[in-house]
C-alpha positions in Angstrom: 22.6 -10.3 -9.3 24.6 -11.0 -12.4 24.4 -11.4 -15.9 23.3 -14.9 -17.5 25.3 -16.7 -20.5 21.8 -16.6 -21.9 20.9 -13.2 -21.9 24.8 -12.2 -23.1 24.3 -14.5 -25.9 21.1 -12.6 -27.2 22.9 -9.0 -27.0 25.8 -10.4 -28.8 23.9 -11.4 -31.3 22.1 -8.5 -31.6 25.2 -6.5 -31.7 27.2 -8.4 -34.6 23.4 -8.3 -36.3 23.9 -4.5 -36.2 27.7 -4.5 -37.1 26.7 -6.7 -40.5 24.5 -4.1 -40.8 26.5 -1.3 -41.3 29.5 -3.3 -42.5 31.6 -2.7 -39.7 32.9 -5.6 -38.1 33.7 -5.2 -34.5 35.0 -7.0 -31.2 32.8 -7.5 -28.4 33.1 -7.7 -25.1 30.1 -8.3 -22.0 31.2 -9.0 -18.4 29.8 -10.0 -15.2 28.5 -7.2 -12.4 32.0 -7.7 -11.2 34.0 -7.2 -14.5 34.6 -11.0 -15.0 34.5 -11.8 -19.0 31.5 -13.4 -19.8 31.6 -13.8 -23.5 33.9 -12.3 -26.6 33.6 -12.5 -29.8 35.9 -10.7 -32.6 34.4 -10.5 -36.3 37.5 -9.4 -38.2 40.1 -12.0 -37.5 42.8 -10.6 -39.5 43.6 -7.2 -38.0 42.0 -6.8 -35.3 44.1 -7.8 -32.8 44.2 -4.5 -30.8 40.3 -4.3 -30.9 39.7 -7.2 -28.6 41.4 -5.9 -25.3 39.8 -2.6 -26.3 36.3 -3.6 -26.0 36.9 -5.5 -22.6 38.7 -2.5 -21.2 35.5 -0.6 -22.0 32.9 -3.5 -20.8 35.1 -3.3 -17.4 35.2 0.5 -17.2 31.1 1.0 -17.6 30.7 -1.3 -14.9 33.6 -0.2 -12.5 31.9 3.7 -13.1 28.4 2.5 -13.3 27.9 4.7 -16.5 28.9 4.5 -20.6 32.4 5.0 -21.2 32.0 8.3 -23.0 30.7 9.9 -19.8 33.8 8.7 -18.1 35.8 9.9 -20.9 34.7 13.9 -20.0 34.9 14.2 -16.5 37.8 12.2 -16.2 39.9 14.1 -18.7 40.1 17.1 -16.6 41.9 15.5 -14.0 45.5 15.2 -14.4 47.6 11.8 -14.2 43.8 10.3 -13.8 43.7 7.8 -17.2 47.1 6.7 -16.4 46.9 5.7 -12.7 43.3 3.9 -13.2 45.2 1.9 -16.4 47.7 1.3 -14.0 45.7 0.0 -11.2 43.6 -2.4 -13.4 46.2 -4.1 -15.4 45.0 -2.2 -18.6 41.3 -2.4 -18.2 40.6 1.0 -17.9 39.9 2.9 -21.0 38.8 6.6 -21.8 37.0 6.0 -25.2 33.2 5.7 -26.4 31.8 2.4 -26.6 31.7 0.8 -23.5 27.6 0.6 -21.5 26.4 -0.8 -18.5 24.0 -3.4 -18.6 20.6 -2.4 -16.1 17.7 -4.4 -15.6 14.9 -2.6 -13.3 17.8 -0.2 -12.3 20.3 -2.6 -11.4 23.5 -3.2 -12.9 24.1 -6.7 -13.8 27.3 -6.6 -16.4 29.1 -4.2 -18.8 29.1 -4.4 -22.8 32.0 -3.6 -24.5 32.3 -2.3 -28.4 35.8 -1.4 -30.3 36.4 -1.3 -34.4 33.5 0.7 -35.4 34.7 2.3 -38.9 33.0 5.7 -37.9 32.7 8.1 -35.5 29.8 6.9 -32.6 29.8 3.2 -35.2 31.1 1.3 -31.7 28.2 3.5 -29.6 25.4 2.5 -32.4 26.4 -1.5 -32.2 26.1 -1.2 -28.6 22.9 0.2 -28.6 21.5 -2.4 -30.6 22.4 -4.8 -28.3 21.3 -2.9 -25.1 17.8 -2.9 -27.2 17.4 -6.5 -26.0 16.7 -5.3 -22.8 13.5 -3.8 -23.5 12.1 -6.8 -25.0 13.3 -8.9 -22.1 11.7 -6.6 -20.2 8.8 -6.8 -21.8 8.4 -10.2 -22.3 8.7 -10.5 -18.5 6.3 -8.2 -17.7 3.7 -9.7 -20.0 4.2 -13.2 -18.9 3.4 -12.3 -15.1 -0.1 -13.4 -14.3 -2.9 -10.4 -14.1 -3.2 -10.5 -9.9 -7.1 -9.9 -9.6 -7.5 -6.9 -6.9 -8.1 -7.8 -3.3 -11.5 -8.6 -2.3 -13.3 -6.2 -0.1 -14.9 -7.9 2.5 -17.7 -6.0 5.2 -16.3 -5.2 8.8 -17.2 -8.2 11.4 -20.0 -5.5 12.9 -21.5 -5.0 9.9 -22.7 -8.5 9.3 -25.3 -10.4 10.5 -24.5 -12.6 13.5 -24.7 -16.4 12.2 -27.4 -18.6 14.4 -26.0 -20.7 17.3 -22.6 -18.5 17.4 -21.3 -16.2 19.6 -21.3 -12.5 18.4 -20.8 -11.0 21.7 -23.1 -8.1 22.5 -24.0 -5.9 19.7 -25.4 -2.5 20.3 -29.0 -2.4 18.8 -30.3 1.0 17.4 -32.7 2.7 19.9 -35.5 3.9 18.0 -36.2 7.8 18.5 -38.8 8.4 21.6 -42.2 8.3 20.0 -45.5 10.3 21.3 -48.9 9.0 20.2 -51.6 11.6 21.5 -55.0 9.9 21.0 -58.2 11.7 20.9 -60.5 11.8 23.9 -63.7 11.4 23.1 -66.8 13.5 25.4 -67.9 10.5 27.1 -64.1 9.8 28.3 -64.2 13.7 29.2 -67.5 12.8 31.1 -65.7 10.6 33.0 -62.8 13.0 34.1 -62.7 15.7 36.4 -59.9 18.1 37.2 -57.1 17.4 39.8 -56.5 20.3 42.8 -54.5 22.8 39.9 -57.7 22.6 37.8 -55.4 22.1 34.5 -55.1 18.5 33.5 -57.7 16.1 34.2 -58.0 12.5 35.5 -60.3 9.4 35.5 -63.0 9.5 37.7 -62.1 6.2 38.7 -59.0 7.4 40.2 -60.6 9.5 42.5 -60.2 8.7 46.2 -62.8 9.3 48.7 -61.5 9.3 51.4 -58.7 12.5 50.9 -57.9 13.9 54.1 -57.6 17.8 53.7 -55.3 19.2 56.9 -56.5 22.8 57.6 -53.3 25.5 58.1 -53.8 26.5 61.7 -53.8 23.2 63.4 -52.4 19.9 61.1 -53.4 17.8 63.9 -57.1 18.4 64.1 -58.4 16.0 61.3 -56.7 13.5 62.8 -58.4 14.1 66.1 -61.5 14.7 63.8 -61.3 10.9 62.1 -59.9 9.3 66.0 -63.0 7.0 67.3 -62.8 5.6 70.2 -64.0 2.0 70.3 -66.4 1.5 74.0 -64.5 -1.0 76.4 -67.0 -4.1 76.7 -66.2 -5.9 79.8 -66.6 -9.8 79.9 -66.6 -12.0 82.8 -63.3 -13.1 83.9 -61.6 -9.4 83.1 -59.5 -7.9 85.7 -59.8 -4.3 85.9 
């Protein structure tokens, strides 16, 4: 992600808008996220020759450190031979002097913006920041012209609704209703018509009760089945063979 024309154009202008201001006219510089020029401009023609490579120099070095020129400019001085091998390297681009920014959008470095003839100490810082400004009302703008997403809907589990008629649903587990007891009075004339089974505790119909119970004594089982055994008189008829 780089840069556009369109968006350099707008922080240019807002930086020369900020130079008029102050009535210091200043070169400036922005370049691509890989230090390509983009877009110069240098408001005093006569003398300021020496300003324009300046303020590329310091768009290139914010965007080859990832930070504002300044910072560069006090880490970098403690290291010996440092300035001069970078300036070296680059061809000149590398500069150790306030004034130079990266340009971020959500975090991400798309170009550099360069700022040299301020006519007071932190004047090239103060016309850069005017143009970084833009920024936030790009961002802004961009945010505000997003449409509002509604939130998700929140629809019922599939178990939770009702089947639909002639579908399949598969089998669904009905709730068992809890084990109910219904005790219902008996009245005296059902309680005339009941008489207590052999533990003499509860009490059945009278209409259940079977006649014909055959009681086996202890000493012999046998004996009321020889008791209830009839024996059924042979009748002879003609033609029998004994």
């Amino acid at each position: 992600m780089s840069i556009s024309i369109d968006l350099a154009r707008r922080i240019l202008e807002a930086c020369k808008h900020r130079a008029r201001d102050l009535r210091s006219p200043a070169s400036i510089a922005i370049v691509d996220a890989g230090g390509h020029l983009v877009l110069f401009e240098r408001m005093m023609a006569p003398y300021g020759w020496a300003t324009g490579d300046i303020s590329i120099a310091k768009a290139y070095t914010s965007v080859m450190f990832n930070q504002s020129t300044d910072s560069v400019a006090h880490w970098a001085a403690a290291i010996p031979g440092f300035a001069a091998s970078l300036a070296t390297m680059t061809g000149g681009k590398f500069i150790m002097a306030a004034g130079g920014w990266p340009i971020r959008v959500n975090g991400i470095t798309i170009g550099g913006l360069g700022v040299s003839g301020g006519n007071a100490i932190g004047r090239d810082d103060d016309i850069a920041g005017a143009g970084l400004a833009v920024l936030g009302a790009v961002a802004q703008a961009a945010l505000q012209a997003q449409p509002v997403q509604p939130p998700p809907a929140q629809y019922p589990p599939p178990w939770a609704q009702p089947p639909i008629p002639g579908s399949y649903q598969g089998i669904v587990p009905q709730p068992v209703p809890p084990h109910q007891t219904i005790e219902q009075p008996v009245s005296n004339a059902n309680r005339a018509a009941t008489f207590p089974d052999e533990s003499g505790v509860n009490e059945i119909p009278r209409a259940q009760q079977t006649t014909n119970t055959i009681h086996l004594p202890e000493d012999d089982p046998y004996e009321a089945f020889h008791n209830t055994t009839t024996t059924t008189p042979h009748t002879g008829h003609s033609g029998d063979q004994a």
